[in-house]
C-alpha positions as CSV (number, residue, x, y, z in Angstrom):
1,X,16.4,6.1,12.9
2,X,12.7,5.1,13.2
3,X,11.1,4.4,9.9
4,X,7.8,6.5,9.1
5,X,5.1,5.6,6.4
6,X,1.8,7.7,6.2
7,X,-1.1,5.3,4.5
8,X,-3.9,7.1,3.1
9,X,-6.7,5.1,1.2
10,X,-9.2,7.7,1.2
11,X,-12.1,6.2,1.9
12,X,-15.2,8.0,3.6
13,X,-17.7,6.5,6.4
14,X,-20.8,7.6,5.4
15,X,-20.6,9.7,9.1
16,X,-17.9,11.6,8.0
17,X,-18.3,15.2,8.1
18,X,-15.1,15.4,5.2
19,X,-16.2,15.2,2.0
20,X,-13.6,13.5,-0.7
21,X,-12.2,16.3,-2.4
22,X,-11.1,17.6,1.6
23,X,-9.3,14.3,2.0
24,X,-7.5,14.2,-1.2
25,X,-6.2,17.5,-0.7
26,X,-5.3,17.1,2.8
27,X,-3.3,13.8,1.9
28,X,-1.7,15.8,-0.4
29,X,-0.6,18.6,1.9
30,X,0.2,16.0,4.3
31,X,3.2,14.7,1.9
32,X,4.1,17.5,1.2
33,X,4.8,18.4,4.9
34,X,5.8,15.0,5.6
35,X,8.3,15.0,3.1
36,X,10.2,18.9,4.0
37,X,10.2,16.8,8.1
38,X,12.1,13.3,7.2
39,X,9.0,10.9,7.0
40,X,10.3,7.6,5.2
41,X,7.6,6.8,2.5
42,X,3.8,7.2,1.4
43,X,1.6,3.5,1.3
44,X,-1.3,3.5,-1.2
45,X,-3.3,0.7,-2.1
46,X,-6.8,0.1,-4.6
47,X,-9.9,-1.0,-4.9
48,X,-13.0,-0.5,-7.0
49,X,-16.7,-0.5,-6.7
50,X,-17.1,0.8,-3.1
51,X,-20.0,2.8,-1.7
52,X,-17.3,4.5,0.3
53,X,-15.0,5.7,-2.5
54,X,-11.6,3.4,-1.6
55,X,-9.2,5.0,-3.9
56,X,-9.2,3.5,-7.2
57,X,-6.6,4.9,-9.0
58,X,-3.4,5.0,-7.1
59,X,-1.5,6.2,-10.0
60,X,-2.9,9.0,-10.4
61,X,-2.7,9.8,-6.9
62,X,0.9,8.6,-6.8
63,X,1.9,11.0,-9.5
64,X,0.6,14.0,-7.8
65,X,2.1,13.0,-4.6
66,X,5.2,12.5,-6.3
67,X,4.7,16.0,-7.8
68,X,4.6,17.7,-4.1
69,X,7.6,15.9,-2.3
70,X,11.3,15.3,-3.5
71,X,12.3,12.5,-0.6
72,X,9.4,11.0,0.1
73,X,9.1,7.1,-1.3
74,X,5.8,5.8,-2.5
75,X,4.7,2.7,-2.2
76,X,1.3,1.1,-4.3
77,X,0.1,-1.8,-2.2
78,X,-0.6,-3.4,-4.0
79,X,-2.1,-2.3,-7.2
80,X,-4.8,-4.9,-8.9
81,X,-2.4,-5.1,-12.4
82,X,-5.1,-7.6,-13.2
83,X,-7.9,-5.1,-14.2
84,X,-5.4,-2.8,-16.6
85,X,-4.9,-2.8,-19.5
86,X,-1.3,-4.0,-19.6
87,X,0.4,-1.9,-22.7
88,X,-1.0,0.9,-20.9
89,X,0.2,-0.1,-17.5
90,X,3.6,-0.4,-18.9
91,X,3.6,3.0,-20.2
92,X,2.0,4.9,-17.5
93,X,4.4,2.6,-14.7
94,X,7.2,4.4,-16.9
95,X,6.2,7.9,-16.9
96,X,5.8,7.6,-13.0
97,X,9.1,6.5,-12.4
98,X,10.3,9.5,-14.8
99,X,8.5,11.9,-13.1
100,X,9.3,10.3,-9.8
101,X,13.0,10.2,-10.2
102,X,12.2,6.5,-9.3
103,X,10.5,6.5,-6.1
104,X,7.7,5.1,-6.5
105,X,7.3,1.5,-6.2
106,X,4.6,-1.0,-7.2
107,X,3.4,-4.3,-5.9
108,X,1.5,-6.4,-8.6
109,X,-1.5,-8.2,-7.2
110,X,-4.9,-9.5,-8.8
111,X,-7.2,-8.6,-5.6
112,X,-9.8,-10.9,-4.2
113,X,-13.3,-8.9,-4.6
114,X,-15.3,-10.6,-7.8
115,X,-17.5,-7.3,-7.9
116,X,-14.5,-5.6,-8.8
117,X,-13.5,-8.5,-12.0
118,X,-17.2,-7.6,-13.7
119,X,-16.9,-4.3,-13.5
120,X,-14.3,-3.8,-15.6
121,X,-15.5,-6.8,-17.8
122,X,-12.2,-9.5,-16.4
123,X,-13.2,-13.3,-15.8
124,X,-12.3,-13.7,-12.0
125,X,-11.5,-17.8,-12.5
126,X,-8.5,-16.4,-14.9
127,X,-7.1,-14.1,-12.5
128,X,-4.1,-16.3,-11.9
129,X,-3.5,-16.4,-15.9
130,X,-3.9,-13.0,-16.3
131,X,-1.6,-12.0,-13.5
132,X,0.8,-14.1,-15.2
133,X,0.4,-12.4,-19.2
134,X,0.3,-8.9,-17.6
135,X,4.0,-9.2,-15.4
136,X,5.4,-10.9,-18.5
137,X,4.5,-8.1,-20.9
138,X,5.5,-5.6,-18.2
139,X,9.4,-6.6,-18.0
140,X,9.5,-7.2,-22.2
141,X,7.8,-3.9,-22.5
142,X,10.1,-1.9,-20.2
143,X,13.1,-3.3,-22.4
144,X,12.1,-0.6,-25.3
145,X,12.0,-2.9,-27.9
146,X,9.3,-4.1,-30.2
147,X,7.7,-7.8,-29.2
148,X,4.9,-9.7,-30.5
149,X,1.3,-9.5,-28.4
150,X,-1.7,-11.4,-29.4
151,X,-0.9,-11.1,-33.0
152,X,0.2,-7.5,-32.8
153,X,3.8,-5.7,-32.5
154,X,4.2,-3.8,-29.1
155,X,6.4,-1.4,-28.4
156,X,6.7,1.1,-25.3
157,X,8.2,4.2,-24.8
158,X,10.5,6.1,-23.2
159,X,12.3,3.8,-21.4
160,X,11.8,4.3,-17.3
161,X,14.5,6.3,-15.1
162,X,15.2,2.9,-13.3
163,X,16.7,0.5,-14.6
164,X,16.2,-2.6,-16.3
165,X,12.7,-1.2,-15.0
166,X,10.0,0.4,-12.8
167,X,10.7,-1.0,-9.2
168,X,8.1,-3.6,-9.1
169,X,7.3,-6.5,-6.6
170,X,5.1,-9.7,-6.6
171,X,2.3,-9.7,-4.3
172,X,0.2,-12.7,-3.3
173,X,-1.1,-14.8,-0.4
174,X,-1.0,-17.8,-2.0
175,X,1.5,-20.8,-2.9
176,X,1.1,-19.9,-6.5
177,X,2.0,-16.3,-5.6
178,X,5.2,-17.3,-4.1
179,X,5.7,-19.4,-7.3
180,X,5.0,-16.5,-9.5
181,X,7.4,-14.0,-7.8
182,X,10.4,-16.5,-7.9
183,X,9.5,-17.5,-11.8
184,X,9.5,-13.8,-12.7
185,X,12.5,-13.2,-10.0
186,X,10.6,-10.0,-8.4
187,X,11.0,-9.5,-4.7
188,X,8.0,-11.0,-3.3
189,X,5.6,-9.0,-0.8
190,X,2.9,-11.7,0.8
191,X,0.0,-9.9,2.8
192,X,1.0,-12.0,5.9
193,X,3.7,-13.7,7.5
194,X,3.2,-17.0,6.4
195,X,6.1,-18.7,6.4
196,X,5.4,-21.5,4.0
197,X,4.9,-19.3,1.6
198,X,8.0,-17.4,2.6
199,X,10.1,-20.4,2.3
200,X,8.7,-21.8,-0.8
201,X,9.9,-18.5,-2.5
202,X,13.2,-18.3,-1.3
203,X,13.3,-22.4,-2.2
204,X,11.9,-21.6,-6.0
205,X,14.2,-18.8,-6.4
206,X,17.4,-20.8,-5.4
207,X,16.0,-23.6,-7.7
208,X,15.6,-21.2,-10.5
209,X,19.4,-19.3,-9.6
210,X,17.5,-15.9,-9.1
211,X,18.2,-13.3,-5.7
212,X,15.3,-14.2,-3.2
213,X,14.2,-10.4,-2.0
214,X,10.9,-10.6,0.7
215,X,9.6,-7.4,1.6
216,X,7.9,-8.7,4.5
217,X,4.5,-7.1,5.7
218,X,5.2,-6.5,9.4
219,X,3.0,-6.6,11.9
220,X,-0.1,-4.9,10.9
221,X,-0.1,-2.3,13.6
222,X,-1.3,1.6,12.5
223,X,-0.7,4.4,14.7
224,X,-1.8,8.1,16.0
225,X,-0.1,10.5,18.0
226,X,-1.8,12.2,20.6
227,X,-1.3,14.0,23.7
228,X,-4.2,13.1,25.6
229,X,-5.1,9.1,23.9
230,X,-8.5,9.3,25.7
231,X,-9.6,12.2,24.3
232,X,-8.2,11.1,20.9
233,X,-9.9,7.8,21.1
234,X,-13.4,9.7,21.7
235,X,-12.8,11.6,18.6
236,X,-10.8,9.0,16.4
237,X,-12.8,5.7,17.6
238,X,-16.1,6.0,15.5
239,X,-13.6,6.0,12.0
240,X,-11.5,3.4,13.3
241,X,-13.8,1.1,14.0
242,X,-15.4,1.7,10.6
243,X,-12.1,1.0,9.2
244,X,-11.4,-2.1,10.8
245,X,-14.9,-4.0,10.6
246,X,-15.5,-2.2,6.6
247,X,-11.6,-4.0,5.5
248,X,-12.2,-6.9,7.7
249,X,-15.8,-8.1,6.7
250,X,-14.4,-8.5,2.8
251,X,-11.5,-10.7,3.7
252,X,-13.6,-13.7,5.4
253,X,-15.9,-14.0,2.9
254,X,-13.3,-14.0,0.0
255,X,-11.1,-16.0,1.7
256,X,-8.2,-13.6,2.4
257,X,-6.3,-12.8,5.6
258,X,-3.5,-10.5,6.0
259,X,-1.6,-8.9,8.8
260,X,-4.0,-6.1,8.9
261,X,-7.2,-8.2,9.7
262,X,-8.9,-7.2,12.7
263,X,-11.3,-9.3,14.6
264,X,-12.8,-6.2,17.1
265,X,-16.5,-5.3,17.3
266,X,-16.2,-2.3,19.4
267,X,-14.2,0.1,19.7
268,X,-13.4,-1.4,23.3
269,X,-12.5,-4.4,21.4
270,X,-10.1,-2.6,19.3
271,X,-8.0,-0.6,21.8
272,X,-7.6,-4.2,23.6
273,X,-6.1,-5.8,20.0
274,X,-3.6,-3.3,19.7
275,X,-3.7,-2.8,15.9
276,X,-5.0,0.3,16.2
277,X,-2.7,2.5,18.2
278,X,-2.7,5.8,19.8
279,X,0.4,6.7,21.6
280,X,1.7,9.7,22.7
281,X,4.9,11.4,22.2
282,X,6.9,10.1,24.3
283,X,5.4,6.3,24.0
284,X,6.0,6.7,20.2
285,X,9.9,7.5,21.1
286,X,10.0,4.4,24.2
287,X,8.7,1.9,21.5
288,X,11.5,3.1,18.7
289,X,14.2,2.9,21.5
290,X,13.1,-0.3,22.6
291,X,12.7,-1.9,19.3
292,X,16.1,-0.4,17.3
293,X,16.9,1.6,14.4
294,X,14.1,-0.7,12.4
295,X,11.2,0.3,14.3
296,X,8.5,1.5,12.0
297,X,5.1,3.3,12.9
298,X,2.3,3.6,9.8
299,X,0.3,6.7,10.6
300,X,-3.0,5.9,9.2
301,X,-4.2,9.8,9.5
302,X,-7.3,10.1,7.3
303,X,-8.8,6.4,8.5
304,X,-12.0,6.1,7.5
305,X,-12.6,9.5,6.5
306,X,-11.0,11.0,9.9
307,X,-11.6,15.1,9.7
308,X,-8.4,15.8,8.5
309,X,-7.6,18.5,11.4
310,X,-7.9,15.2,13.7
311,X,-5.7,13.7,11.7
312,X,-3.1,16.9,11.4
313,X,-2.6,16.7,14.9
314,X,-1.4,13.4,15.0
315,X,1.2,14.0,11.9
316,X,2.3,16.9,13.2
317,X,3.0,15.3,16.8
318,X,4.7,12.6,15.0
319,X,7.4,15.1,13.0
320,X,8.1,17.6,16.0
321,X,8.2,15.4,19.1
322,X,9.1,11.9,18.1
323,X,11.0,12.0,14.8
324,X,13.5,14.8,16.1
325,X,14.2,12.1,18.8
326,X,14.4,8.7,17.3
């Protein structure tokens, strides 16, 4: 069985003719149909200070997901712990999983935007530190007992449905990340397949005696279903593109790469990378045969403020021609 994800960030080009309160409650019905067809999971990720409104609080929007679908997993990737406060992040990560019967899972990352560090008043040099005080008072707090915190006595309740605590991972795309996730023993999710940094984790956490788990990022590709991909490029390219050269134009000048990176200028240039891909039907079900019970397609449906009938077409192709069949 093919593995299905739906990705929604929610951002708008400034060209889209969907305004934000459209998209949010077309994600929403989205999971909820998603989840009543067999989809696999829900991907969110965060970031702040955006002209085009990136989501910036995936909790929230986890939460009401959560609230629509019963299967579904969720997936924050990865949520900037860096820029919460972390007594409150404990308790709130709590409640989700409660409310989510846990099944929603968290990937801890500090993010790479400075903008993003001053406006919520964090130094960005400390990032690493930080990081480091907010996952070690997330695992005491989850225990339910009182601890000692900056001269105070913490203590957070109800304990989470999952046990010892919220499913959380380690991001990171850095050697001190792959440090960090084998210190803490969290399974470690790098934003690239770099296989130093692979290996150093699984080396630290055999050093350390703790299980090596790598959720590995794949390989970057999103997908839309259509019947006629022409057609569907005409009407999808425009958001595409915006989505590709918006994401990709922060991660060279902060230094980042990830498996997502694109490197097009055109919309010619992005149907020849392949990241972006829009398949139809019966494409979608050659790939899954060819590549096994593991293959996995992320529909990206609302990219870059898509009108979300555009991007119904393509979930709904998805669910009735290709999931029934792989």
């Amino acid at each position: 069985m093919a593995i299905s994800l739906l990705r929604f960030d929610l951002r708008r080009a400034p060209f889209s003719p969907a305004d934000h309160a459209s998209l949010y409650r077309a994600a929403l019905e989205m999971a909820e149909y998603a989840d009543a067809r067999g989809f696999t999971a829900i991907s969110l990720s965060e970031h702040h200070a955006v002209d085009d409104g990136f989501l910036p609080s995936p909790i929230v929007l986890a939460a009401a997901l959560a609230a629509r679908t019963s299967k579904l997993r969720i997936t924050i990737s990865a949520l900037l712990a860096t820029l919460y406060d972390p007594v409150k992040l404990a308790e709130d990560l709590a409640v989700l999983d409660l409310t989510s019967r846990g099944r929603v899972s968290t990937t801890l990352g500090m993010g790479y935007r400075p903008e993003e560090y001053a406006s919520f008043g964090k130094d960005f040099a400390a990032r690493g530190k930080l990081l480091d005080e907010c996952i070690e008072l997330l695992l005491k707090a989850w225990s339910g007992e009182p601890f000692e915190w900056r001269g105070r006595t913490v203590r957070v309740t109800p304990r989470s449905f999952t046990q010892p605590h919220p499913p959380v991972n380690a991001g990171g795309q850095s050697l001190a990340g792959a440090r960090r996730a084998a210190r803490f023993g969290l399974p470690y999710q790098p934003a690239s397949n770099d296989a130093e940094m692979i290996s150093l984790y699984q080396s630290e956490c055999a050093r350390l005696g703790k299980k090596p788990v790598v959720l590995p990022p794949g390989s970057g590709e999103t997908f839309w279903v259509a019947r006629d991909p022409e057609k569907a490029w005409r009407e999808l390219g425009p958001y595409l593109l915006y989505e590709a050269t918006t994401y990709s134009s922060w991660q060279p000048a902060y230094q980042q790469s990830s498996t997502v990176h694109s490197r097009a200028k055109s919309i010619e240039d992005l149907r020849a990378e392949g990241k972006f891909r829009v398949l139809t039907p019966d494409e979608c079900v050659a790939r899954a045969k060819a590549q096994g019970p593991w293959s996995t397609f992320v529909l990206y449906p609302l990219c870059g403020g898509t009108p979300p009938e555009l991007g119904w077409e393509s979930v709904k192709l998805f669910a009735e021609e290709v999931l029934p069949r792989v």
